[in-house]
N, C-alpha and C positions, 0 to 999 in steps of 0.2 A: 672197716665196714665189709659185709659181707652179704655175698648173692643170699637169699635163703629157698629160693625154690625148688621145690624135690620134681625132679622130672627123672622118667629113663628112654635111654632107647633101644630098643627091641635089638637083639643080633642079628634078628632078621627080617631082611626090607621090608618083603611083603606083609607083618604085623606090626610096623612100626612107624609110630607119629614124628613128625619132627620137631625140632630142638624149639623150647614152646619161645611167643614174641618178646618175653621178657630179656633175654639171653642178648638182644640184638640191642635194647634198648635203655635197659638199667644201667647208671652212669659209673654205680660201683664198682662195675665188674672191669670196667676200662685200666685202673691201677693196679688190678691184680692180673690182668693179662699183660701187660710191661713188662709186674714185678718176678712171674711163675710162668708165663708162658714163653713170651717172646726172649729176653734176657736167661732163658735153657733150655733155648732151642738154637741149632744151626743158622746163623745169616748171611744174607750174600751184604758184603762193604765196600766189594773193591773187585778190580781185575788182577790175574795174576801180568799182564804186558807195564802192568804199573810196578811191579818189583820181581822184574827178571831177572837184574844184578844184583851184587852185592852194591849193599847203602844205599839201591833205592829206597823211597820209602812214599808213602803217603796219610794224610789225617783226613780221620771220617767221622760219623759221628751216630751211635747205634742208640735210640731211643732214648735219644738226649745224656747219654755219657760219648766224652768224645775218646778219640782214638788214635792209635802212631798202629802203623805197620809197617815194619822195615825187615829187608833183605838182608842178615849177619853176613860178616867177612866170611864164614864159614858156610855159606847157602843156605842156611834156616830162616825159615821166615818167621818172623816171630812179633806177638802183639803186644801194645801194652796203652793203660789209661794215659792219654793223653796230658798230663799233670803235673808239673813238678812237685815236688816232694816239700817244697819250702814252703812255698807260700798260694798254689795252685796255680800260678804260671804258666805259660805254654814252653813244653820242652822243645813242637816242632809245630809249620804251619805250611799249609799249602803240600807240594809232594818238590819230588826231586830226587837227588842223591848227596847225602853225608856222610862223613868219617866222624864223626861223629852230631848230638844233637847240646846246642846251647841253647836253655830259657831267654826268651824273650824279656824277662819281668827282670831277675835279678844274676841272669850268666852262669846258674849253675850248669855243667855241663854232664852230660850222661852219654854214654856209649850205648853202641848199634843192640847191644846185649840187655839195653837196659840199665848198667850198675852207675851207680853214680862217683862221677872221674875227680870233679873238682867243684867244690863251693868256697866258691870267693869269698872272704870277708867273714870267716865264722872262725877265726883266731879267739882262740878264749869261751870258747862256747864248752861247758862243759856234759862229758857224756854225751859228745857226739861221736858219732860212730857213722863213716861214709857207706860201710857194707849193709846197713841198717836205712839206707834210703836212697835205693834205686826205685825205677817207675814198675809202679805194681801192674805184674802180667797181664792180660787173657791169653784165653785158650784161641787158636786162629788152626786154619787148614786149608788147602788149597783143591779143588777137583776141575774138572775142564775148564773154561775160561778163567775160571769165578775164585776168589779168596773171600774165606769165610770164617766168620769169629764166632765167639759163646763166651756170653759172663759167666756160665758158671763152671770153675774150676776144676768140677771134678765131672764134665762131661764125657759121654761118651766119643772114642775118636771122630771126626766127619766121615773118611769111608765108610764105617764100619757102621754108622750111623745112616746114611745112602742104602743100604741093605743089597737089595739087587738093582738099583738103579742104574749104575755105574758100567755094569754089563747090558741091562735094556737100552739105554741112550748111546753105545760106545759106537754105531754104525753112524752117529753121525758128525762125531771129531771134533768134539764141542772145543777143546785143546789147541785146537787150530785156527777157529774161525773170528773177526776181527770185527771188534764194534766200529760199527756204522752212526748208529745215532742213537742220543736217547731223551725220554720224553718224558716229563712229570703229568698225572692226569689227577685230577681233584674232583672228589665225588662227594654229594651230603649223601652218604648214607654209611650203615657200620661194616666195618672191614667184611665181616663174616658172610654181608648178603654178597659182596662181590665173589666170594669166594667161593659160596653157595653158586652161583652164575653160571661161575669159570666150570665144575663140574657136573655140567651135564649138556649132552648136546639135545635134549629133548626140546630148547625152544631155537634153533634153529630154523624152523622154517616158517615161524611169528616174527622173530626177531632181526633175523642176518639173511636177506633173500640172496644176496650178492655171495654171502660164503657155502649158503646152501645149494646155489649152483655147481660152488666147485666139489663139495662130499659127499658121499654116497650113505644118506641118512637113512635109508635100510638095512645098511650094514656096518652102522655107528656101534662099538662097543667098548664096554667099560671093564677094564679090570683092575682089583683092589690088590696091593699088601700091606704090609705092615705099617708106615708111614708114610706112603706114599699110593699113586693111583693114577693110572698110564687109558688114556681114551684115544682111539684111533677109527679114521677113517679111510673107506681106497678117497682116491682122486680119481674124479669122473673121464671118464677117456673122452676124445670129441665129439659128441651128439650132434643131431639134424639142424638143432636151428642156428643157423647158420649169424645171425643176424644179433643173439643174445652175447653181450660182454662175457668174456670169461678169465679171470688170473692166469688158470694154467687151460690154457684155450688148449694146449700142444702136448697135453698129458696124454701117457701111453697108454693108462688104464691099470698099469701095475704098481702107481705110486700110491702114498699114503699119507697121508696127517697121522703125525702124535701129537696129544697133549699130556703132559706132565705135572702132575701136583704132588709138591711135597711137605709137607705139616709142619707150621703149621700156615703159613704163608708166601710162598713161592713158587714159579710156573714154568715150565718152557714148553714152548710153541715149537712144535719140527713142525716144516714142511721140506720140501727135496731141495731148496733152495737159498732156505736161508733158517735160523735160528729164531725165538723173541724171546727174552728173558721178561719175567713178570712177579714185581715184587709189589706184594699190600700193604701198608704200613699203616696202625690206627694214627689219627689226629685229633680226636674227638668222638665220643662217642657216636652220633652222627656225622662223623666225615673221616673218610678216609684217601690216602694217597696211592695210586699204580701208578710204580717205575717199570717203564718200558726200556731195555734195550736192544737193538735190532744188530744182528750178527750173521756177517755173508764169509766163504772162503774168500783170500787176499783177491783172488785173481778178479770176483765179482763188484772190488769197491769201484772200480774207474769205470763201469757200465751204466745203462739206466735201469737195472734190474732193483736194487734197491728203494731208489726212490717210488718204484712203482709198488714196489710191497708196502712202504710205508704209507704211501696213501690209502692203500687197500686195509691196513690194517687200522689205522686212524679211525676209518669210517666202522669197522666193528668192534672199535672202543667205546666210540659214541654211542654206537648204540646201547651196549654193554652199558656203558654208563647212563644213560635216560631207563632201560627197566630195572635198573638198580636202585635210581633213586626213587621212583615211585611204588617198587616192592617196599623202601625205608618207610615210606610214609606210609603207604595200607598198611604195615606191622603197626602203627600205633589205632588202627581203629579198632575202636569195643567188641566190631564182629569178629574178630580174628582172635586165635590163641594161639595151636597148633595144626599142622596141616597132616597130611598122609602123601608115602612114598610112591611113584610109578617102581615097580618092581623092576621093571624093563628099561627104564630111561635114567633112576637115579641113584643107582649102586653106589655112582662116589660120593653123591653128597649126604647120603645117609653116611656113608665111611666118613666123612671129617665128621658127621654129627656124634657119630660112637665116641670117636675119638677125644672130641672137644669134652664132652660130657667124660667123660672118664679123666679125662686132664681138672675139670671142674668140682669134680668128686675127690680127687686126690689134693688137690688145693684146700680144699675146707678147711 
């Protein structure tokens, strides 16, 4: 099945409508974004503190194929489908460290490489060949905390994919810093309104009175590149009223928020004191899932610094999540098709809408 709507959008903001309601709510379009977008694109799976050694490993499971990612004798990290090769078995379960990995179902055994070592009980089996059924690859990578995989084999590398990322975020040692906690959030509505959300800070001071305190929404700006789009704000330095709650009550005035979006689903939240990782996942065409995890340097986990960010952040989830889902629902009334851009307020979410639509064109 297939989308058929012909839409475009403009290269440039200020003449260009957005991506029309159908987009958000056609059921067809949900299997072809599994099968073309998400399944060849970058995903975050896992941490790299879960396979730091050699034969750690752990199993994960990317949009319903499951997944081994283990640590070679030789330091490579390296992925593969979850599956044995016999009978679809599990070759591994849960995480840990092995010297090697035996199925679950019938003992065939496979190494950290993947090749398969030994299958029991196939005396007599003819035209079988062990170097002909090891666990079939993915492509995996590793950048600051995060290990990350791609079904499609003939993907671009992950840095090289990152473009300038990798130097824009490098001041704040993603590599170093150690999850704290993490949080499932369940929303009815489709991935894309949340992601539409996340890129723009123009409803800030409807939406997040509490986070609008602490940024300086006069001098909130957006910049785009190629797969990605970086938003930043200063942090407020301490004003008069004395009396108003504030996060960073004790800001110098030269600190800043970034936000991080990168295509076609994934987040990170800097602030000067801790990290959020932000991942969307569809579940239904109306519902989807943000994985939150929350990331401080070592020295910050035994404080009460974290818990107090997580409360703070919780509450502009929620919010995030209630005009989310009732943006889901006005997309299905009769009044609505498409909208128009704030030139000044939604550079990036016109950028994912380029983007998405040109992913949706080359799909056809």
């Amino acid at each position: 099945m297939t989308f058929k709507q012909k839409f475009e959008i403009d290269p440039a903001v200020g003449r260009s409508w957005t991506l029309p309601a159908d987009v958000y709510l056609d059921p067809e379009l949900l299997a072809r974004e599994k099968a073309s977008l998400f399944r060849k694109t970058w995903q975050i799976v896992g941490r790299r503190d879960q396979v730091a050694n050699a034969g750690d490993y752990f199993t994960t499971e990317l949009l319903g194929e499951p997944l081994l990612i283990v640590r070679g004798t030789d330091g490579t990290l390296r992925g593969f489908y979850n599956v044995c090769r016999h009978r679809a078995g599990p070759p591994a379960e849960g995480c840990g460290s092995r010297k090697v990995f035996r199925c679950g179902y019938h003992g065939w055994i496979y190494g950290l490489d993947g090749r398969l070592l030994n299958a029991p009980e196939m005396e007599g089996t003819e035209n079988f060949d062990h170097s002909q059924f090891g666990l079939q690859p993915i492509v995996v990578g590793e950048w600051g905390a995060w290990v990350f995989a791609n079904l499609d084999l003939q993907a671009e590398p992950l840095l090289a994919s990152l473009r300038q990322l990798p130097e824009q975020a490098d001041k704040f040692q993603l590599d170093k810093l150690k999850l704290f906690e993490h949080r499932d959030y369940i929303m009815e509505c489709n991935w894309k309104v949340y992601i539409d959300n996340f890129l723009e800070g123009y409803h800030l001071p409807s939406v997040h009175p509490s986070l609008n305190r602490e940024l300086d929404y006069g001098q909130y700006v957006t910049e785009t590149f190629d797969f990605h789009s970086r938003q930043s704000s200063p942090i407020r330095a301490p004003e008069n009223e004395k009396n108003v709650p504030r996060r960073y009550a004790l800001a110098s005035g030269d600190q800043a928020a970034e936000y991080f979006w990168i295509f076609p689903n994934w987040m990170l939240n800097c602030y000067p004191d801790n990290v959020s990782l932000n991942i969307v996942l569809p579940v239904t065409t109306e519902r989807c899932m943000a994985i939150f995890e929350w990331y401080f340097p070592q020295e910050a986990l035994d404080t009460g610094a974290p818990a107090t960010t997580i409360r703070f952040s919780d509450e502009i989830q929620i919010e995030d999540g209630h005009i989310c889902e009732v943006v889901h629902r006005n997309l299905k009334s009769r009044s609505y098709n498409r909208g128009r851009f704030s030139a000044r307020q939604e550079k990036g979410v016109h950028h994912f809408h380029r983007l998405y639509a040109e992913w949706l064109e080359k799909s056809s």
